[in-house]
C-alpha positions as CSV (number, residue, x, y, z in Angstrom):
1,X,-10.3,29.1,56.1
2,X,-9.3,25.8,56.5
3,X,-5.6,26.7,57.7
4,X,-4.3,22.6,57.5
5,X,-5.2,22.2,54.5
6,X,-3.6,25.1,53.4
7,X,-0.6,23.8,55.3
8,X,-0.8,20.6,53.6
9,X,-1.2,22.2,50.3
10,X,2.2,24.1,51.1
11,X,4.2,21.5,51.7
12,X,2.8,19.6,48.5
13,X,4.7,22.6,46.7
14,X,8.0,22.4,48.6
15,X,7.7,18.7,47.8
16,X,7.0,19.2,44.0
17,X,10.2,21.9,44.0
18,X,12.4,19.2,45.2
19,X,12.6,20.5,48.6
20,X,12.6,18.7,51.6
21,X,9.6,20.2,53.9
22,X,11.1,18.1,56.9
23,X,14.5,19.8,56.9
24,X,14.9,21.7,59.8
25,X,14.7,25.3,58.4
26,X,11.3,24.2,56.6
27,X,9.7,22.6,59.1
28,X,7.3,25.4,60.3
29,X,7.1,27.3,57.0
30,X,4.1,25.7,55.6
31,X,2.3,26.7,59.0
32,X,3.8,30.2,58.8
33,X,2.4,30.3,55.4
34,X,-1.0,29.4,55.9
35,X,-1.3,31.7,59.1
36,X,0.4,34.7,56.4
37,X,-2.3,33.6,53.3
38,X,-5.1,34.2,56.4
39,X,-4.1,37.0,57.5
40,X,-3.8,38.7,53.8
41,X,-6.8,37.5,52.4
42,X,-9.5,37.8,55.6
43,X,-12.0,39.2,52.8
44,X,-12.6,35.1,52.5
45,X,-13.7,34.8,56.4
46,X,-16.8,36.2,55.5
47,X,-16.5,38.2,58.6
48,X,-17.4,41.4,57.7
49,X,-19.6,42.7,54.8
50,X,-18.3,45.8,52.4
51,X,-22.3,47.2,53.5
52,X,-21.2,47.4,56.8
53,X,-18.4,50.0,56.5
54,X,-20.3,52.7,55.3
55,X,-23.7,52.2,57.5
56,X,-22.9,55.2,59.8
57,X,-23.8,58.5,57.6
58,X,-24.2,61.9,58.2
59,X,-27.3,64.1,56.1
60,X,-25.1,67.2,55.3
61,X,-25.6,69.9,52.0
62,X,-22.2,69.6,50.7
63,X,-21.9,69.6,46.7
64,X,-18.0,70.0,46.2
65,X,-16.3,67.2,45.7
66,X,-14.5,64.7,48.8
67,X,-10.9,63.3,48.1
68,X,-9.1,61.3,49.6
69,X,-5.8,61.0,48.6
70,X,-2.7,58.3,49.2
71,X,-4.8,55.4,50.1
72,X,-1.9,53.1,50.7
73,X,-2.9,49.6,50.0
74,X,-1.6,45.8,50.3
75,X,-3.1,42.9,48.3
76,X,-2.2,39.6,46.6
77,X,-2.3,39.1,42.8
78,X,-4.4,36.2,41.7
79,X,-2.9,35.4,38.8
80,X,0.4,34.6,40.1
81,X,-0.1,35.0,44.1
82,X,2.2,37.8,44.6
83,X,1.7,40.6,46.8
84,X,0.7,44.0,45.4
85,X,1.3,47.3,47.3
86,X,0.1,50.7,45.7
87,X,-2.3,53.8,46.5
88,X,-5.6,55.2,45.8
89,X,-7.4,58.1,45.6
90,X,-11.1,58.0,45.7
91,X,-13.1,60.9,45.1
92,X,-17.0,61.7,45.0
93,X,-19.3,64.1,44.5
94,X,-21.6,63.6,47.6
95,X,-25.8,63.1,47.3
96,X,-27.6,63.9,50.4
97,X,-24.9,62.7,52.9
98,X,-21.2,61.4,53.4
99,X,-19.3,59.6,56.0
100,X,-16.3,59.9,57.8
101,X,-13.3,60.5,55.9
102,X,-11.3,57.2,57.6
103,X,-14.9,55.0,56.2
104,X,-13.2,55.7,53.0
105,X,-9.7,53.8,53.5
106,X,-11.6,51.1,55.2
107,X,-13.2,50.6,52.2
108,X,-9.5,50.0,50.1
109,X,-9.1,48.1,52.8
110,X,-11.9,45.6,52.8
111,X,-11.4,45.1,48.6
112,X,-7.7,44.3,49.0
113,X,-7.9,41.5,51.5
114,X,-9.3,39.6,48.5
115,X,-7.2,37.9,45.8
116,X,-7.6,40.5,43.6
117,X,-6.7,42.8,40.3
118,X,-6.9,46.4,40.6
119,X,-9.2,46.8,37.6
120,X,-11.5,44.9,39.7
121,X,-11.0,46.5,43.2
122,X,-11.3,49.9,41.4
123,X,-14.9,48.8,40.7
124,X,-15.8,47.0,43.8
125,X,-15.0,50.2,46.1
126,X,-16.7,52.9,42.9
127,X,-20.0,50.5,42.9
128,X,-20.0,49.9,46.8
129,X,-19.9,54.1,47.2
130,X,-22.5,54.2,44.4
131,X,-25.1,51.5,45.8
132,X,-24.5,52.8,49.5
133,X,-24.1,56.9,49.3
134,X,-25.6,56.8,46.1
135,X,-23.6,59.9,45.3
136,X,-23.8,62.5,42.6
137,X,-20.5,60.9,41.0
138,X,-18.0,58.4,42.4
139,X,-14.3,58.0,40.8
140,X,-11.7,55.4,42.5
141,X,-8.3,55.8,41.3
142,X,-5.2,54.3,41.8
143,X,-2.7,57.3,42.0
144,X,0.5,54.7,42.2
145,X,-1.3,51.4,40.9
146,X,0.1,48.1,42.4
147,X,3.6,46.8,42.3
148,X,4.4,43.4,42.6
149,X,6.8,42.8,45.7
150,X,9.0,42.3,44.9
151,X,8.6,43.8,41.4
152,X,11.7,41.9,39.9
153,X,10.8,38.2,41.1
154,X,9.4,37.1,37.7
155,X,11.5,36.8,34.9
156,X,10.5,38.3,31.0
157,X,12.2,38.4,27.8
158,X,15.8,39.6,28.3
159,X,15.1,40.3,32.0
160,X,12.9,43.7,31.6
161,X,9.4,44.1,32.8
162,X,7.5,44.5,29.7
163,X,6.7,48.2,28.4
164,X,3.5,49.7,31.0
165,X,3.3,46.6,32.7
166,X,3.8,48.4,36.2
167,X,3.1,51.9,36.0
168,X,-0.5,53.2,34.6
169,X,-3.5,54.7,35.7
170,X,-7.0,52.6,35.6
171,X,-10.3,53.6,36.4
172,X,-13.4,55.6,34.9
173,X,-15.8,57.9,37.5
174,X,-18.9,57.2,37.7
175,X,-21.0,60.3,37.4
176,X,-24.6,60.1,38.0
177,X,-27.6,62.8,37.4
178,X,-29.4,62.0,41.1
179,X,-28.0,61.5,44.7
180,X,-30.2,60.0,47.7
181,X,-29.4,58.3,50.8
């Protein structure tokens, strides 16, 4: 990430809202800024590879079904560049192995430090579970989907959020006939 630009960029925004990016109490906030953007989104360093999380697997029987519940979750909106908070579940049905239950919330993890929509980070983490434990079925949920924080900071029609724009479950499991690892 190119962190001066970014800086540069911010200031070009305080500049275009009539602010003054010299003024004492600005001065540092476009550096702040960028070094807050690169921490939220290091899913754009390239660092690390979604693969990667779930390369250490154990060969187990087990045909029940593996939740785990309250994912908690922080990401940034890329429609509007607001930060998103919310939880997941993710459940599957395992093939011929599973990993470690905290691979799971590292997975949430990975997908979130992305700008992102939730309909889309519900399929990243279902397809990377899929392709990489190829497991019997697969079924990402988010059990409290993403807020926007704070939820109130964009204005609608009369001042309301509009009807089910905040609250609503998304997501389809994915439920396949064969499991190998």
């Amino acid at each position: 990430m190119n962190l001066k630009m970014m800086e540069d960029g911010f200031r070009m925004i305080l500049t275009g809202m009539g602010e003054n990016p010299n003024r004492e109490g600005l001065l540092d906030t476009p550096k702040r800024v960028a070094k807050m953007y690169a921490e939220l989104m290091t899913g754009l360093s390239g660092e690390m590879r979604a693969e990667d999380i779930l390369k250490t697997r154990f060969h187990e029987k087990y045909d029940e079904m593996i939740i785990v519940p309250d994912i908690e979750f922080a990401s940034m909106c890329e429609h509007h560049f607001l930060p998103f908070t919310g939880k997941a579940h993710v459940a599957y049905i395992p093939g011929d192995c599973v990993v470690g239950l905290s691979k799971i919330p590292r997975v949430v993890e990975f997908y979130a430090r992305f700008p992102q929509i939730q309909e889309r980070m519900t399929r990243q983490i279902a397809e990377l579970i899929q392709k990489e434990l190829n497991p019997k079925g697969v079924g990402p949920l988010p059990a409290n989907p993403g807020t926007h924080d704070p939820p109130d900071c964009r204005t609608h029609p009369e001042g309301t959020e509009p009807e089910g724009s905040r609250r609503g479950a998304r997501g389809i499991p994915h439920v396949h006939d064969h499991a190998r690892c």
